[in-house]
Backbone bond lengths (Angstrom), bond angles and torsions (degrees), N, CA, C in turn:
res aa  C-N    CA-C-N  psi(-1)  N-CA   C-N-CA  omega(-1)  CA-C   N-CA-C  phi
1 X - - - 1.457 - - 1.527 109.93 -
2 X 1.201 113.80 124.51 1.551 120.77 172.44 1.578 111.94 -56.44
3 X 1.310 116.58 131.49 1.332 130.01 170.89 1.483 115.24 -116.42
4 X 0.919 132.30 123.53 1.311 155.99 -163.42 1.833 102.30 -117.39
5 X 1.431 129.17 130.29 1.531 144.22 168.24 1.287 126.40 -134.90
6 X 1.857 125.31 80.00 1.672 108.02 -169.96 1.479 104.87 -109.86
7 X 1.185 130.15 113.48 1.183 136.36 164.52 1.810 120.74 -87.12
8 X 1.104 106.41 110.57 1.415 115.58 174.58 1.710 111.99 -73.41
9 X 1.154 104.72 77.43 1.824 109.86 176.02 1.627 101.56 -145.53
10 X 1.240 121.44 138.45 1.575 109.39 152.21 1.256 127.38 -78.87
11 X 1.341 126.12 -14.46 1.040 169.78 -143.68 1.563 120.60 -93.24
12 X 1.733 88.16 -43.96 1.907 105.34 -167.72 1.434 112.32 -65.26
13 X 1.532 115.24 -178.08 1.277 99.08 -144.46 1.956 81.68 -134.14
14 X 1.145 127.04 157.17 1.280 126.48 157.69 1.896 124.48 -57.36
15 X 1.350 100.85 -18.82 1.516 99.78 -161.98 1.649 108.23 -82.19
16 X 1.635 112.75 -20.18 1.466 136.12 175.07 1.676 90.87 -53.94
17 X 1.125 129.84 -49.40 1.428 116.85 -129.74 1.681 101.28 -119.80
18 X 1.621 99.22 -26.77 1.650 103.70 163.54 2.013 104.77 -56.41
19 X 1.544 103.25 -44.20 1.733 99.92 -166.42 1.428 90.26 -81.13
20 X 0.961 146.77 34.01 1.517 138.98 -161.18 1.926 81.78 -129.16
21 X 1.440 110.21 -63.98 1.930 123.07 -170.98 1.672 97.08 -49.15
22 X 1.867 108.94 -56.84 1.462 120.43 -163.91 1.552 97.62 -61.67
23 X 1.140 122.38 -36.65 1.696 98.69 172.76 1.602 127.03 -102.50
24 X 1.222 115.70 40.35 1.460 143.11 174.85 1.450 84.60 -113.74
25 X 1.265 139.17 -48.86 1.393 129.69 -169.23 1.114 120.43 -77.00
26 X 1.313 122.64 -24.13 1.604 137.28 -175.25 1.317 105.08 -70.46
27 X 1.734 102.37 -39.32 1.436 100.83 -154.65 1.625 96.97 -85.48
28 X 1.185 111.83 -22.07 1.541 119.78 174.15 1.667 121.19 -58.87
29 X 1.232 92.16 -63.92 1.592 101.16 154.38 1.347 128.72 -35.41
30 X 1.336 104.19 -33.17 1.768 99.54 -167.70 1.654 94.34 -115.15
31 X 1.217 146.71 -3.64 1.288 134.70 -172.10 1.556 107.08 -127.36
32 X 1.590 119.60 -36.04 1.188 127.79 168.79 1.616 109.23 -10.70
33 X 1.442 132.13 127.10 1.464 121.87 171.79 1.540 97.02 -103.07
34 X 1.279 119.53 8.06 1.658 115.96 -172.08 1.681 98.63 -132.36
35 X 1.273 114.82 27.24 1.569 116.91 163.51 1.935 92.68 -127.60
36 X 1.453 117.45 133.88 1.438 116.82 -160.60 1.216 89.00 -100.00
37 X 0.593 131.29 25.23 1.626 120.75 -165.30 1.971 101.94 -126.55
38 X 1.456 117.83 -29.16 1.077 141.41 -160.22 1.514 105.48 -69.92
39 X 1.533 143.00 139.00 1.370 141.97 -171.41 1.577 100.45 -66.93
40 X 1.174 144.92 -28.24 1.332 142.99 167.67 1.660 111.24 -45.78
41 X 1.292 103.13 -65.22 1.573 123.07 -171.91 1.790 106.37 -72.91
42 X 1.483 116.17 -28.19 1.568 116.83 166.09 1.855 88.58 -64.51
43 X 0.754 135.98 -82.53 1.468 152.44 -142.99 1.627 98.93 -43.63
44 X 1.532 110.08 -46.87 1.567 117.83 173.15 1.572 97.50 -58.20
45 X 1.011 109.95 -60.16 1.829 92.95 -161.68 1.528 113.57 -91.56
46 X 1.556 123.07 35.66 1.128 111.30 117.38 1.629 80.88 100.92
47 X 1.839 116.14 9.16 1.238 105.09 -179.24 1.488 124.60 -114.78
48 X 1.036 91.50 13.66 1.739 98.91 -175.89 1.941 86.88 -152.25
49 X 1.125 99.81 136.72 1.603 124.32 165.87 1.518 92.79 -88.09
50 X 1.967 104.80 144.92 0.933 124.46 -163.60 1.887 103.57 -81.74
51 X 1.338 107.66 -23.33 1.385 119.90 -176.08 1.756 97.97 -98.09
52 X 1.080 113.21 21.89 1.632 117.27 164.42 1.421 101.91 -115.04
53 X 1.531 119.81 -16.59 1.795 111.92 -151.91 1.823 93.00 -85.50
54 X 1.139 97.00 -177.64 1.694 102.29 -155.08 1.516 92.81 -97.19
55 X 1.618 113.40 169.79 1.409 148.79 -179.60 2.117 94.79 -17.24
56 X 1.704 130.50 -68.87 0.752 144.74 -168.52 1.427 114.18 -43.05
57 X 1.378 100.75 -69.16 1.658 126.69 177.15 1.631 92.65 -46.86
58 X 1.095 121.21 -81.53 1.718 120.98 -165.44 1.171 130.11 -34.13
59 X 1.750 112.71 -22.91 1.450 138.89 -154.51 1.548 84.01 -99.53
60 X 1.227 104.26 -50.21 1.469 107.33 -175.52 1.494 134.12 -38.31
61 X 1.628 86.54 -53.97 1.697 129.25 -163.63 2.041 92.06 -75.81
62 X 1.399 106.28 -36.89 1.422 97.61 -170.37 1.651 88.48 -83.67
63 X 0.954 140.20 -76.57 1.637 145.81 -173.56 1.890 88.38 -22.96
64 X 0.773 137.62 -59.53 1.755 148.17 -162.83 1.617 89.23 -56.45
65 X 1.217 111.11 -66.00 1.763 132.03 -163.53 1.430 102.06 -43.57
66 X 1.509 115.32 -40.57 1.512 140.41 -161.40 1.362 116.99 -86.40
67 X 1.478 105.36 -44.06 1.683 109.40 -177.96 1.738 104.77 -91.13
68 X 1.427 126.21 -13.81 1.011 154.46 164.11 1.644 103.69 -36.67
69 X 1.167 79.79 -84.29 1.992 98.02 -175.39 2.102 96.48 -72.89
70 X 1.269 137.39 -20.93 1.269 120.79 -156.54 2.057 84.20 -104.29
71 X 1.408 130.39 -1.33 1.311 133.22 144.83 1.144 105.68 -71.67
72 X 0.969 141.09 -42.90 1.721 120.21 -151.93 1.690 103.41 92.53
73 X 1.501 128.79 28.19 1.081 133.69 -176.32 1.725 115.18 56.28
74 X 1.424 121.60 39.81 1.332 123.40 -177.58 1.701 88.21 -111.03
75 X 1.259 133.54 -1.50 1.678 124.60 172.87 1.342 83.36 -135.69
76 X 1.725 98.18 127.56 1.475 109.62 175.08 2.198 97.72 -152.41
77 X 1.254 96.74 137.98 1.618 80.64 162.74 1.237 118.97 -110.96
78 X 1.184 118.73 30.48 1.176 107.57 160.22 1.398 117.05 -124.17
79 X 1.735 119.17 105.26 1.411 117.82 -172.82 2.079 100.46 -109.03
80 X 1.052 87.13 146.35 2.121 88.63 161.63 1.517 97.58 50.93
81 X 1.601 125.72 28.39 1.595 104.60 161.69 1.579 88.96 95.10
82 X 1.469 140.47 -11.61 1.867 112.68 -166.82 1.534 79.47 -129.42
83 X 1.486 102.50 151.70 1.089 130.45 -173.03 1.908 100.29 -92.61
84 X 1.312 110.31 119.04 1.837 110.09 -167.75 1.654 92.42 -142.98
85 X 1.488 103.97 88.75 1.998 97.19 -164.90 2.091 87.50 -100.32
86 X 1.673 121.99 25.77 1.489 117.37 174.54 1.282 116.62 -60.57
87 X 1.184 140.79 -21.73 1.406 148.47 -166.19 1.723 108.87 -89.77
88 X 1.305 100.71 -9.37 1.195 108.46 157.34 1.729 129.50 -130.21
89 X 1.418 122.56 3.00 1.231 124.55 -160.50 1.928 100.14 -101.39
90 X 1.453 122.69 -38.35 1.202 126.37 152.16 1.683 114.23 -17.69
91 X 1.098 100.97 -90.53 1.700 126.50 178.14 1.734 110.22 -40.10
92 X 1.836 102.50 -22.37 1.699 83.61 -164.56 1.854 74.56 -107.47
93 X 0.533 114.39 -15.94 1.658 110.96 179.83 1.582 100.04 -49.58
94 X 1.357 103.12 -66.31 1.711 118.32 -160.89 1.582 100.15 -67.46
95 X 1.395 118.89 -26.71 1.298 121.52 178.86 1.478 113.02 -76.30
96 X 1.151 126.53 -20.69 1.417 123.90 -179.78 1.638 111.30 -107.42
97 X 1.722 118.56 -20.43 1.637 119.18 148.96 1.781 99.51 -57.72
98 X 1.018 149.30 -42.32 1.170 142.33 -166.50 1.957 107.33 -76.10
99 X 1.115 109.63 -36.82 1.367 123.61 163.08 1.482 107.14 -55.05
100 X 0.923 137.24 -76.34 1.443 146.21 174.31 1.493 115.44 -20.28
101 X 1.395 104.33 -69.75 1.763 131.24 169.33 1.306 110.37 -39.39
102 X 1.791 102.58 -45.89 1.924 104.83 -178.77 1.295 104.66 -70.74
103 X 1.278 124.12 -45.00 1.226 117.32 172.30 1.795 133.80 -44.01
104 X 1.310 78.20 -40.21 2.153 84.69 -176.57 1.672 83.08 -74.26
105 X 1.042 137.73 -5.84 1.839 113.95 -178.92 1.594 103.19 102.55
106 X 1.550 138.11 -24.00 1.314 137.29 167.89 1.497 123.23 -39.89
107 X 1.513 124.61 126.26 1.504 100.71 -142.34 1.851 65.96 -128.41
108 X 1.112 125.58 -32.09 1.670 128.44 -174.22 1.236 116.37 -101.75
109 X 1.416 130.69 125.94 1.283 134.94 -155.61 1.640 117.68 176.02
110 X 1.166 122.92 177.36 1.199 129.92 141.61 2.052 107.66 -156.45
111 X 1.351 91.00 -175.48 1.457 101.16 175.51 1.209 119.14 -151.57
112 X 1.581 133.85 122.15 1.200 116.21 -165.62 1.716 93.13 -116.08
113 X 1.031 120.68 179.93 1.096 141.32 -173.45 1.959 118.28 -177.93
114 X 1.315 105.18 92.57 1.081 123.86 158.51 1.653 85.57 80.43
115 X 0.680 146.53 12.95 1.248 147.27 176.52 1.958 130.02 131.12
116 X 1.246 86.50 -36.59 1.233 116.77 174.20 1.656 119.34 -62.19
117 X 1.410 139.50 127.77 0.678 157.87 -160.68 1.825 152.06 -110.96
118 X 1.364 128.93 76.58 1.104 115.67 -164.97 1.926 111.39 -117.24
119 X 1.169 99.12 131.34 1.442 112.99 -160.25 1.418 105.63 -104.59
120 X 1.430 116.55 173.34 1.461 123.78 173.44 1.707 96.48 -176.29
121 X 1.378 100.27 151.37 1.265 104.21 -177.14 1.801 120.36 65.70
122 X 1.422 66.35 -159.47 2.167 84.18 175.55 1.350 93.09 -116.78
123 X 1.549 103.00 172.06 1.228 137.22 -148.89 1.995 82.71 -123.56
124 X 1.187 112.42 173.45 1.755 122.62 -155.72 1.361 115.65 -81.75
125 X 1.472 88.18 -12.66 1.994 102.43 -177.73 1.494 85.16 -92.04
126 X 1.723 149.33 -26.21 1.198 118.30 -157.92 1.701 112.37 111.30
127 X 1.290 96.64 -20.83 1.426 106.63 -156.60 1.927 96.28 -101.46
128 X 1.984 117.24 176.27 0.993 95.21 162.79 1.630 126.90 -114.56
129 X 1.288 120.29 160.62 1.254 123.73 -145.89 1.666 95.74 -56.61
130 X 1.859 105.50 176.23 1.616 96.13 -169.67 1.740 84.27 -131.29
131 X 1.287 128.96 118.15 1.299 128.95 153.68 1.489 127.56 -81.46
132 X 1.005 109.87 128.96 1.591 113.99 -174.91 1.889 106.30 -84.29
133 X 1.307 105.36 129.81 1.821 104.76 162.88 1.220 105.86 -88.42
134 X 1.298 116.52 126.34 1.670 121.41 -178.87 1.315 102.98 -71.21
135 X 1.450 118.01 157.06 1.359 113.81 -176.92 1.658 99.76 -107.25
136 X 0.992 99.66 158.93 1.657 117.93 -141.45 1.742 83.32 -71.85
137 X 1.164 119.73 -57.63 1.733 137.25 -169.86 1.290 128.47 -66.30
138 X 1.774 101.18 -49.05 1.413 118.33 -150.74 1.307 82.33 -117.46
139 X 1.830 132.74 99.88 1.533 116.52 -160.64 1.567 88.33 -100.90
140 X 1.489 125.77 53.97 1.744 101.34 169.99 1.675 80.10 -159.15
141 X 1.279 125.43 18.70 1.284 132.62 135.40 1.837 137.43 -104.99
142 X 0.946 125.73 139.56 1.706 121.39 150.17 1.061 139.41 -63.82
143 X 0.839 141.99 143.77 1.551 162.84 173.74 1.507 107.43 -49.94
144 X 1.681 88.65 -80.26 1.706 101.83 165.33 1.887 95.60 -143.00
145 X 1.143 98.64 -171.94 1.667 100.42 142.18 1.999 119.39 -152.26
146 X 0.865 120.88 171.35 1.063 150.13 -152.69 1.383 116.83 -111.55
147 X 1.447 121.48 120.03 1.574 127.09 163.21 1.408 116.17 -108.89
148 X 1.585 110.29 137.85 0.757 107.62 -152.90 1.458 96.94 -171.22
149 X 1.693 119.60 154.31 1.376 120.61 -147.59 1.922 91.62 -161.88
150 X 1.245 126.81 93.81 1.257 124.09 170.47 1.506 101.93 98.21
151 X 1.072 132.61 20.72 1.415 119.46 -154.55 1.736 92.53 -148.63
152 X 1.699 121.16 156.96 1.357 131.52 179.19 1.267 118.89 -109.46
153 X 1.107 117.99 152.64 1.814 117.19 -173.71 1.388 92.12 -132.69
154 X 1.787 112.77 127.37 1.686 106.10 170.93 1.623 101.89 -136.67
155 X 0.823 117.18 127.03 1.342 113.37 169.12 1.903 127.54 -114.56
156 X 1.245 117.49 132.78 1.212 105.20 174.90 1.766 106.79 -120.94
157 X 1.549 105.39 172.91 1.336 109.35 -166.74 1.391 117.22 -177.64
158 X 1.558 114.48 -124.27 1.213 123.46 -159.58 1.370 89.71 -138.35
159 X 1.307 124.46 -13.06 1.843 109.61 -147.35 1.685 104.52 -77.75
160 X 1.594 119.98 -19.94 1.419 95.77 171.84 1.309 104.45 -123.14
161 X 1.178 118.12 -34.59 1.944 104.83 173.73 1.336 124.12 -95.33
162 X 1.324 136.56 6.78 1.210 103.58 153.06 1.777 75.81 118.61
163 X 1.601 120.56 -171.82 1.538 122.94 149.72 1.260 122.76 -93.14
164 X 1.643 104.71 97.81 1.313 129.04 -160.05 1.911 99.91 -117.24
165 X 1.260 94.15 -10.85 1.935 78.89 -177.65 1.986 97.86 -109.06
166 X 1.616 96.66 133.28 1.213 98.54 177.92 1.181 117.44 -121.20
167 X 1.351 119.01 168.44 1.702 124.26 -151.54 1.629 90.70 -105.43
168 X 1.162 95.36 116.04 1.891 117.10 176.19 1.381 107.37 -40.75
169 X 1.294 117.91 -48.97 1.641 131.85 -169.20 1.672 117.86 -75.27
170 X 1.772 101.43 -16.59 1.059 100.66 160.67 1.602 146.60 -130.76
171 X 1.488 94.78 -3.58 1.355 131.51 -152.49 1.585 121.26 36.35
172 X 1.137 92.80 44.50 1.585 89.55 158.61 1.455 133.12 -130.50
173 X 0.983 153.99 151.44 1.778 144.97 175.64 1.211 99.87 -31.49
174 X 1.570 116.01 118.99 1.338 132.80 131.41 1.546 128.75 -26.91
175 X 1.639 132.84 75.39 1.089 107.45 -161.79 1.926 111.83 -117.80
176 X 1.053 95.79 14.23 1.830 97.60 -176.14 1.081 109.90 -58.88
177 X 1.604 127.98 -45.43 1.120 139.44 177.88 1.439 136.17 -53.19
178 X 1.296 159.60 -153.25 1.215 158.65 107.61 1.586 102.01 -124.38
179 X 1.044 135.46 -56.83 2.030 136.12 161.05 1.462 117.53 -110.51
180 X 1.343 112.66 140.94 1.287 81.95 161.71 2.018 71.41 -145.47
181 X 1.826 90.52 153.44 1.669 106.48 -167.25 1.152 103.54 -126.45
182 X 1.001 140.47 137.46 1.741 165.13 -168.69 1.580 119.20 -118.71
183 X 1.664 133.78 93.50 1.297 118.03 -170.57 1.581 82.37 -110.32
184 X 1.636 94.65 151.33 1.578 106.56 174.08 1.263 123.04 -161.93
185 X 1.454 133.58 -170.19 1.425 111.63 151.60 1.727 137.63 -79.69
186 X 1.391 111.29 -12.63 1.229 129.88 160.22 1.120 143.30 -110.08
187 X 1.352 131.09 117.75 1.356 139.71 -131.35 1.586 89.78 -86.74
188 X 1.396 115.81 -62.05 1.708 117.48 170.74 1.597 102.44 -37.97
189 X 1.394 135.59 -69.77 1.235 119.44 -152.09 1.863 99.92 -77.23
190 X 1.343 121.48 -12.00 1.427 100.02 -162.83 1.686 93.22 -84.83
191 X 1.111 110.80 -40.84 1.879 123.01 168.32 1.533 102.57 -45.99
192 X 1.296 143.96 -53.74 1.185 108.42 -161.22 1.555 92.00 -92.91
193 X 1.285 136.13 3.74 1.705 131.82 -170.93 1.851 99.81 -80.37
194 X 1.693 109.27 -42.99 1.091 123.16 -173.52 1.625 99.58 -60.94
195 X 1.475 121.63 -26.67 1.396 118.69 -154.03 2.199 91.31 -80.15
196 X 1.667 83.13 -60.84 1.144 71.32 -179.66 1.593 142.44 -80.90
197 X 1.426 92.82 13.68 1.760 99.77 -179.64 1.490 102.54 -70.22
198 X 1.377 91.00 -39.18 2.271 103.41 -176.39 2.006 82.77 -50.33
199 X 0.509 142.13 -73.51 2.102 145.19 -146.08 1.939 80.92 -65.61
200 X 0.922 106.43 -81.45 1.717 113.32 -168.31 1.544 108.93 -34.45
201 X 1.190 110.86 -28.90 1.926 109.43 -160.57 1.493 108.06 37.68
202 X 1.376 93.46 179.88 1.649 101.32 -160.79 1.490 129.89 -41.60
203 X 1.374 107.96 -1.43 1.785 103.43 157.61 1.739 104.96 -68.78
204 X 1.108 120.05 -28.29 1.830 131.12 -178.49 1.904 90.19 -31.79
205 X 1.234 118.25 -53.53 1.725 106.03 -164.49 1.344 96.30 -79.35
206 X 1.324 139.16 -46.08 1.959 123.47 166.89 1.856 103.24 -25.21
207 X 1.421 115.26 -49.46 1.352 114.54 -150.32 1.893 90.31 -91.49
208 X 1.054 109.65 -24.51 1.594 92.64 -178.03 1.349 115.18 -93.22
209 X 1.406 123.54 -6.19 1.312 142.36 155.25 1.347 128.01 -41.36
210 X 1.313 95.58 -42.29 1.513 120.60 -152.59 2.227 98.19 -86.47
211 X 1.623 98.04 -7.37 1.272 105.00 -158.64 1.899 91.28 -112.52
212 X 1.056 116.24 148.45 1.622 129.95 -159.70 1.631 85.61 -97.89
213 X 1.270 91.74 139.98 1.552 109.63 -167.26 1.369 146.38 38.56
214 X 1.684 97.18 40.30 1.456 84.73 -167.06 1.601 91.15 -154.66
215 X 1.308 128.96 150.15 1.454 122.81 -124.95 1.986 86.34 -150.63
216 X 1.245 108.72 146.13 1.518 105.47 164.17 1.555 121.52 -147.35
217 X 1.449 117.17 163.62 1.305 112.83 -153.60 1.964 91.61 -129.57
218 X 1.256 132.05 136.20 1.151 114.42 171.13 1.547 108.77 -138.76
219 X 1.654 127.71 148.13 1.090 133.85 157.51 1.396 130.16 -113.12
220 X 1.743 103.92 131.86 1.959 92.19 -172.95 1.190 116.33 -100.33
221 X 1.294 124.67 -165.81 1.093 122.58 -161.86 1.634 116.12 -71.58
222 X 1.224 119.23 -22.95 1.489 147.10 145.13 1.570 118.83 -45.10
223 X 1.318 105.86 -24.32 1.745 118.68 166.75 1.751 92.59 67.84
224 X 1.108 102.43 34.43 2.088 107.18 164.80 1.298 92.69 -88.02
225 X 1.199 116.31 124.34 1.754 114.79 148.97 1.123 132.54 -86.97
226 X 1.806 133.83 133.29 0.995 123.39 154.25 1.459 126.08 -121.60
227 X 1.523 121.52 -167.79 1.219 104.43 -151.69 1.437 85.09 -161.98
228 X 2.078 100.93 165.65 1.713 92.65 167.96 1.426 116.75 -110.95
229 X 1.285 135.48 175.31 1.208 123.01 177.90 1.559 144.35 -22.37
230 X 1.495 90.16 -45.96 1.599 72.15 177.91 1.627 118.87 -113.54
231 X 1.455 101.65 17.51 1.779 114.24 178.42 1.960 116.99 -31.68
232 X 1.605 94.99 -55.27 1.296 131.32 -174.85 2.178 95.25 -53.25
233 X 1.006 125.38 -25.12 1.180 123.66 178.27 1.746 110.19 -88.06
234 X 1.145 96.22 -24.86 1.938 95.46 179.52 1.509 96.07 -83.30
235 X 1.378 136.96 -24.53 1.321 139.88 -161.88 1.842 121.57 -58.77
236 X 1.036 132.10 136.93 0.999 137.15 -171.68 1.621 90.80 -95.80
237 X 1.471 104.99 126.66 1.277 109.13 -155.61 2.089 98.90 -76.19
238 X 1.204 128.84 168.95 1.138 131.34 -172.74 1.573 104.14 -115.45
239 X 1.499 127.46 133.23 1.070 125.88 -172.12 1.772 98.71 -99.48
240 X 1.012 88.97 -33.06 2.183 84.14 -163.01 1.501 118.82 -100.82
241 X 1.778 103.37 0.21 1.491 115.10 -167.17 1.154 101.14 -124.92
242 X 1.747 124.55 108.56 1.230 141.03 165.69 1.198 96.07 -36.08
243 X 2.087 115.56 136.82 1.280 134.09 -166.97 1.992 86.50 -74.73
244 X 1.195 139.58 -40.89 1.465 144.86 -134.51 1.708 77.68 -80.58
245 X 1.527 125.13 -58.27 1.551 146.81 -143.64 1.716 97.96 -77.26
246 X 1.378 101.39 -55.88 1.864 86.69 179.44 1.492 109.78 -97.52
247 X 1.445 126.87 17.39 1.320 126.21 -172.68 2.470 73.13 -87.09
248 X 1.238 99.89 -46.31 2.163 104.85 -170.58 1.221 100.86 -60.48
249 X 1.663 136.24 -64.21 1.075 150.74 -168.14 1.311 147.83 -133.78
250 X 1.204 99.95 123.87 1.757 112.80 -152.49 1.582 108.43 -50.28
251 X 1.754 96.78 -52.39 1.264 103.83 -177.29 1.616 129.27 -63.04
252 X 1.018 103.75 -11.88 1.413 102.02 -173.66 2.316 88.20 -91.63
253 X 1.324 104.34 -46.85 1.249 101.27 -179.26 1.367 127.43 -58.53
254 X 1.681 106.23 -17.78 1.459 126.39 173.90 2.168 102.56 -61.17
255 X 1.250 100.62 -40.13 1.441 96.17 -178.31 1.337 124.95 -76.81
256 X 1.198 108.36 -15.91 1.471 110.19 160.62 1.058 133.01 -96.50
257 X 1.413 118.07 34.97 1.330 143.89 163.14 1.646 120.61 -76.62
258 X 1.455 127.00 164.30 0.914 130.10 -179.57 1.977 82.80 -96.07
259 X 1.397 116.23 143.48 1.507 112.96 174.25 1.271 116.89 -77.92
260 X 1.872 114.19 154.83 1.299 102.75 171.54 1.351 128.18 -64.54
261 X 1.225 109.66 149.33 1.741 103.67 177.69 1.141 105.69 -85.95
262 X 1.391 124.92 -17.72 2.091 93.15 174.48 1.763 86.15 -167.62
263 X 1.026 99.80 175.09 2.039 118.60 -170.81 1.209 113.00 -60.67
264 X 1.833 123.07 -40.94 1.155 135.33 -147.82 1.576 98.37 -108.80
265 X 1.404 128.12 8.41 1.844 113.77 -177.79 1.603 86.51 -165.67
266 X 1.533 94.84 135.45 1.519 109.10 167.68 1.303 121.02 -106.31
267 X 1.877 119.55 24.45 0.904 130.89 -169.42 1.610 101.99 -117.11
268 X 1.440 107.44 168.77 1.701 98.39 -179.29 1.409 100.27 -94.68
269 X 1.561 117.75 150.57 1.335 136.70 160.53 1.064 124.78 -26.64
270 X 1.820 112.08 115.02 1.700 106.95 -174.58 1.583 106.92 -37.57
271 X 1.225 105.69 -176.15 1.946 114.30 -176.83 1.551 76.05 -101.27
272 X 1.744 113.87 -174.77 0.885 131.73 -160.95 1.548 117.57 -91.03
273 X 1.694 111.33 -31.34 1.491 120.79 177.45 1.455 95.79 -89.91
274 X 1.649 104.98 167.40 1.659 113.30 164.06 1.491 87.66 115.56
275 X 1.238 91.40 176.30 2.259 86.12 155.29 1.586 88.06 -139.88
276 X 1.455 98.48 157.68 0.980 158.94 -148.75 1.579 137.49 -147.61
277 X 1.355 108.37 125.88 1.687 101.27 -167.38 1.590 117.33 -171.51
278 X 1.655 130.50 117.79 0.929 134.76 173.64 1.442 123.46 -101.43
279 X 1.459 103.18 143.17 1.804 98.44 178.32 1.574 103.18 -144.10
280 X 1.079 102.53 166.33 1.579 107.46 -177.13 1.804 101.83 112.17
């Protein structure tokens, strides 16, 4: 998974952002379902009990237990018998690199992770940072994107696996959807809201509505977007695309996008001062 680190300081220091990578790795190590060795992948085969697994896993399993019941059981990791707690481990990853950063005193920043997004501050112009929503189809366009200053953008979907998130209530692929995006103040809760909006389909914005400050954007398989009330206020306004035309269709609104700059971040390119650093 691509990791993304921009700190707006001249100031900042390399040692912030090395402990920032080393616990992207930990958490990789221990949740990875495609490292065999990893307490996730023990847990599948039936060789380690989940109430044996260490300090990480438990934290996990209770955070899961929590967003579990605060869905209405539409985010669960445990589908078909295997324990899969990813729909939430992304989001707490980037949430605890963001912990780190507060700590060294860094008050301007963001952090991306796999696409996903948690911000603070301003961005180097002063201004606040602009996240792009990838468009579900056209993967070297956006959807829209988003300004935004202290706040997280997560989206889940279709764009790299396929229909891979399934609806607890029924066990089968979630498929009404093609994105559905969650901006908020918490990067953990907007990540697992995004997870389960994909299972809910377009009732997902009733349910993210219903939650104080935090806003969602969805596209169906028809590539209609909708949205909840106050989405349209985070929006980077559109100069060349009638509000009526990309309020109907993504794709046409996808072209009046600024393009993505590269496969691995739907965010724009740190500025030039600060440091800055991607891995993965």
């Amino acid at each position: 998974m691509p990791v993304t680190v921009h700190v707006v300081d001249d100031l900042a220091q390399s040692e912030a952002l090395d402990k920032v990578f080393e616990d992207f790795a930990l958490l990789d190590r221990t949740f990875s379902p495609f490292i065999a060795g990893s307490e996730v992948s023990r847990i599948n085969r039936a060789e380690l009990r989940p109430e044996d697994s260490g300090q990480l896993v438990k934290q996990a399993i209770d955070l899961c237990r929590m967003y579990e019941l605060a869905t209405e059981g539409y985010f669960s990791p445990w589908i078909a018998g295997r324990f899969d707690p990813s729909g939430l481990i992304k989001g707490w990853a980037i949430d605890r690199a963001c912990s780190i950063l507060d700590a060294h005193g860094y008050r301007d920043f963001f952090v991306d992770a796999g696409g996903d997004v948690q911000t603070r501050g301003r961005n180097a112009e002063g201004g606040p940072w602009r996240v792009g929503v990838r468009h579900p189809v056209e993967r070297d366009k956006f959807a829209c994107v988003v300004l935004v200053s202290g706040l997280a953008v997560a989206t889940s979907g279709t764009y790299e696996k396929g229909e891979h998130i399934v609806d607890p209530h029924t066990a089968k692929p979630a498929d009404a959807l093609l994105s559905f995006t969650v901006v908020g103040p918490d990067i953990l809760q907007a990540d697992v809201y995004a997870t389960a909006g994909v299972a809910m389909g377009i009732s997902g914005l009733e349910f993210v509505s219903r939650a104080a400050g935090y806003e969602a954007f969805a596209i169906d398989k028809q590539l209609r977007a909708s949205y909840t009330a106050g989405f349209d206020a985070l929006r980077e306004p559109l100069a060349t695309i009638p509000e009526e035309d990309e309020r109907g269709r993504v794709g046409e609104a996808g072209d009046g996008q600024h393009g993505a700059r590269d496969e691995t971040s739907d965010h724009e390119r740190p500025p030039a001062h600060g440091m800055g650093e991607s891995r993965g």
